[in-house]
NUMILO-48265 format. One record per residue (C-alpha): x, y negated, z negated. Coordinates in steps of 0.02 Angstrom, whole numbers, padded with zeros to 5 digits, always signed. Layout:
// residues N
XYZ;...
This chain:
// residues 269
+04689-00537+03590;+04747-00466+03443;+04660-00361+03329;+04568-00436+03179;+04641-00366+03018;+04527-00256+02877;+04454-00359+02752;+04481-00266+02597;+04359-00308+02426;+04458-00341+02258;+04384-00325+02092;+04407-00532+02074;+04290-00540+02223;+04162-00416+02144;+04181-00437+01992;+04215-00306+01842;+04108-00155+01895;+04066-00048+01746;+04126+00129+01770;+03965+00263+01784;+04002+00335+01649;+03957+00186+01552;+03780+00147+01626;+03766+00329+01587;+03771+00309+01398;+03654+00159+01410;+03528+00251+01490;+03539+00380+01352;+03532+00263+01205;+03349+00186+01278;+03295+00361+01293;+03356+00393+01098;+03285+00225+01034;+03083+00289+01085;+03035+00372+00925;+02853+00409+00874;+02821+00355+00712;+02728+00543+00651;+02709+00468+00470;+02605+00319+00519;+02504+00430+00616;+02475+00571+00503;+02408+00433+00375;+02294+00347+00518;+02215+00519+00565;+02209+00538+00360;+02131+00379+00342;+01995+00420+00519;+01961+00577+00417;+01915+00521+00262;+01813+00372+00338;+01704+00485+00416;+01688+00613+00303;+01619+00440+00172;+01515+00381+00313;+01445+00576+00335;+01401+00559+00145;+01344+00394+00148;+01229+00445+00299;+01178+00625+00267;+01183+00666+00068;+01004+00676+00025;+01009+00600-00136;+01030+00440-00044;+00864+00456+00013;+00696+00452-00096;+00624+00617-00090;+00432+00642-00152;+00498+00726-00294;+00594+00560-00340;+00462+00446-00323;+00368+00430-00472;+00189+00331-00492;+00143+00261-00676;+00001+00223-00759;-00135+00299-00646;-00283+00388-00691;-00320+00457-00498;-00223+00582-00435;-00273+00524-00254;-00246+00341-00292;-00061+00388-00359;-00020+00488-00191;-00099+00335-00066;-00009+00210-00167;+00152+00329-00142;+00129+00345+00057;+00088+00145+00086;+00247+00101-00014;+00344+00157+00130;+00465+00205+00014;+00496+00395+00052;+00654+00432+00144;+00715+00281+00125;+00892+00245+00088;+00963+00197-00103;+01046+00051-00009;+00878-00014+00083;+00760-00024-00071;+00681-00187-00083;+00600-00194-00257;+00501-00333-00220;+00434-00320-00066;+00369-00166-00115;+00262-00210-00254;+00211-00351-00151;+00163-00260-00006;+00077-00140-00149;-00026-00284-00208;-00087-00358-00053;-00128-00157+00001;-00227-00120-00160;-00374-00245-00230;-00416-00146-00381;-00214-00156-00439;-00219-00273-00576;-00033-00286-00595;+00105-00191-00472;+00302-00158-00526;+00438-00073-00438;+00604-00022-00521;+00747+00084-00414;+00913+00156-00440;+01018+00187-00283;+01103+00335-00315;+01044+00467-00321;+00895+00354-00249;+00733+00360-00355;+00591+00228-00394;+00444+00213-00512;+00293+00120-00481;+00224+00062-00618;+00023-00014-00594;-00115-00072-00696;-00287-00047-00626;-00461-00134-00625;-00589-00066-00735;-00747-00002-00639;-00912-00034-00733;-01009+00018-00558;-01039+00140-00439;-01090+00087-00269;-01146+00196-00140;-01177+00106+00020;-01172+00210+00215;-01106+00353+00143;-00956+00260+00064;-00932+00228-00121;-00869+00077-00223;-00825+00016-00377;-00871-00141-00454;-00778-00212-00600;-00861-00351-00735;-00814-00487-00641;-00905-00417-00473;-00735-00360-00380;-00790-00206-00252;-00641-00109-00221;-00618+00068-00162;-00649+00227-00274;-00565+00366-00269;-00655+00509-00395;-00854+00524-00457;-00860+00449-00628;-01035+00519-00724;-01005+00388-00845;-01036+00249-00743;-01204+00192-00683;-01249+00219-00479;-01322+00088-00349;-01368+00125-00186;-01400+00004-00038;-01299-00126+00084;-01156-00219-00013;-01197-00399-00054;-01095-00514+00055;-00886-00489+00006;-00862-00656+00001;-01006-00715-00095;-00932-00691-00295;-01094-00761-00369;-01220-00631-00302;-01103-00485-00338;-01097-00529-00508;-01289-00571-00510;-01303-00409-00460;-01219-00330-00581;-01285-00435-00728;-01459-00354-00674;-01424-00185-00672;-01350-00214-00855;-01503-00318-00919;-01613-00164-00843;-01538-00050-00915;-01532-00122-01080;-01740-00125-01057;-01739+00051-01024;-01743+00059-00831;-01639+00207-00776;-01506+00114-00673;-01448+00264-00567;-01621+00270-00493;-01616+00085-00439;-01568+00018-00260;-01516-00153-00187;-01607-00241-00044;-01526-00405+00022;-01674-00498+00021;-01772-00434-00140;-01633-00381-00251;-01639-00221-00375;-01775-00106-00322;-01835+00022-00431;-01948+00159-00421;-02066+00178-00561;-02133+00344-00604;-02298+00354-00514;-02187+00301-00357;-02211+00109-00347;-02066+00025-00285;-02021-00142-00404;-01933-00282-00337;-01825-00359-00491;-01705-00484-00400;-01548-00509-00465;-01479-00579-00635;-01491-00553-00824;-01653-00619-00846;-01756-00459-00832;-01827-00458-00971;-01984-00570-00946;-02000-00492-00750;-02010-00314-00840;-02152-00387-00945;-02231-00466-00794;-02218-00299-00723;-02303-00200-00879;-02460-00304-00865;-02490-00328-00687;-02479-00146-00673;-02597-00134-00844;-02707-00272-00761;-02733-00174-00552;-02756-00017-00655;-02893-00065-00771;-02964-00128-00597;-02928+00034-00527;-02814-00031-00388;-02660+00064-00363;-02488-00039-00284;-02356+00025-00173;-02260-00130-00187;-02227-00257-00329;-02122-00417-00330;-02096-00503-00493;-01942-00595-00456;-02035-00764-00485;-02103-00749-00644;-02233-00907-00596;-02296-00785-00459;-02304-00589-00450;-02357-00519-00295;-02419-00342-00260;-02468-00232-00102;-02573-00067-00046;-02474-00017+00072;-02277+00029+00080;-02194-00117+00158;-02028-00107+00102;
């Protein structure tokens, strides 16, 4: 058998081989072409800086923020009153961008009954508010389990917050809040007894007899309620005039019906 003869390879068989040195060269141009772009990233780490450094202001500069000494309460006469109305405003430490005018004198209104009028005006930066109120007039004093009250002329009872010696003084239960009429009954009494002469800070209110009042030889006076006291202080005069000529001496006197004045000789109320 004869011997099968080398197959030799030609380049048209293979093809056109690129020397080494050539893929060489391409291999170094990729490696060249990968650049990092060190201006773009200087400005991005720039532009990260400064972001944070506005949110750090934005977040941490206290004159964002209401302080106490930026929160100013106007046209109050109690220097308690000012500093409550202050604390429920929930507007201390409260950022210049989260100030809700409104709602604020809103939630001031609703918070307050003897706040005749409630207004709220802000500036964000550096963050301060004024509240500006107008408050009920108390004509009253009313002292009832150890608490005291003020009444205005239309009967409101709302909070008080400092002694007033100018105003008269009631002690006894609070009529019924919801009952307008007989608050302002009430009042209209003490007024027309006082006008008589009857020292108002000495009387006292019983929910079924009205004003009571204490004369001076320690007889207690029932007076009801209402301005018509004149003709039950008259009533009283003479039935007293009357039991003393009679030598009878009362520890209890009703004259809230004027068609029938009763009397007793022993304490009962």
């Amino acid at each position: 058998m004869g011997r099968k003869q080398p197959y030799h390879r030609t380049a048209a068989l293979l093809g056109a081989q690129a020397p080494p040195t050539s893929r060489v060269r391409r291999r170094r141009r990729r490696r060249q072409s990968v650049r990092i772009p060190w201006k773009l990233v200087v400005v991005a780490v720039l532009a990260v800086a400064l972001v944070g450094s506005f949110f750090g202001w934005l977040t941490m500069d206290d004159d964002w923020y209401v302080t106490p000494n930026r929160l100013h309460v106007a046209g109050i006469s109690s220097a308690a009153l000012a500093r409550d109305i202050a604390l429920v405003s929930e507007l201390l430490d409260v950022h210049g961008l989260l100030l809700r005018e409104s709602a604020t004198a809103e939630l001031l209104s609703e918070r307050f009954v003897g706040l005749t009028a409630t207004e709220v005006t802000c500036q964000r930066f550096p963050a301060e508010c004024t509240i500006y109120v107008e408050e009920r007039q108390p004509v009253l004093i009313w002292i009832t389990e150890g608490q005291m009250y003020w009444i205005d002329a239309e009967g409101l009872v709302f909070p008080a917050y400092e002694t007033r010696p100018d105003l008269p003084q009631i002690e006894g239960p609070l009529p019924d809040q919801l009952t307008f009429r007989r608050r302002l009954a009430v009042f209209q009494g003490i007024q027309a007894l006082g006008a008589i002469g009857v020292p108002v800070d000495e009387l006292e209110y019983n929910p079924e007899r009205g004003l009571v009042w204490s004369d001076t030889e320690g007889r207690r006076v029932a007076f009801g309620v209402g301005e018509d006291m004149q003709p039950r202080w008259e009533m009283y005069l003479a039935l007293v005039a009357h039991l003393e000529a009679k030598n009878i001496f009362p520890w209890t006197i009703d004259v809230r019906f004027p068609g029938g004045p009763t009397y007793s000789l022993e304490r009962t109320w």
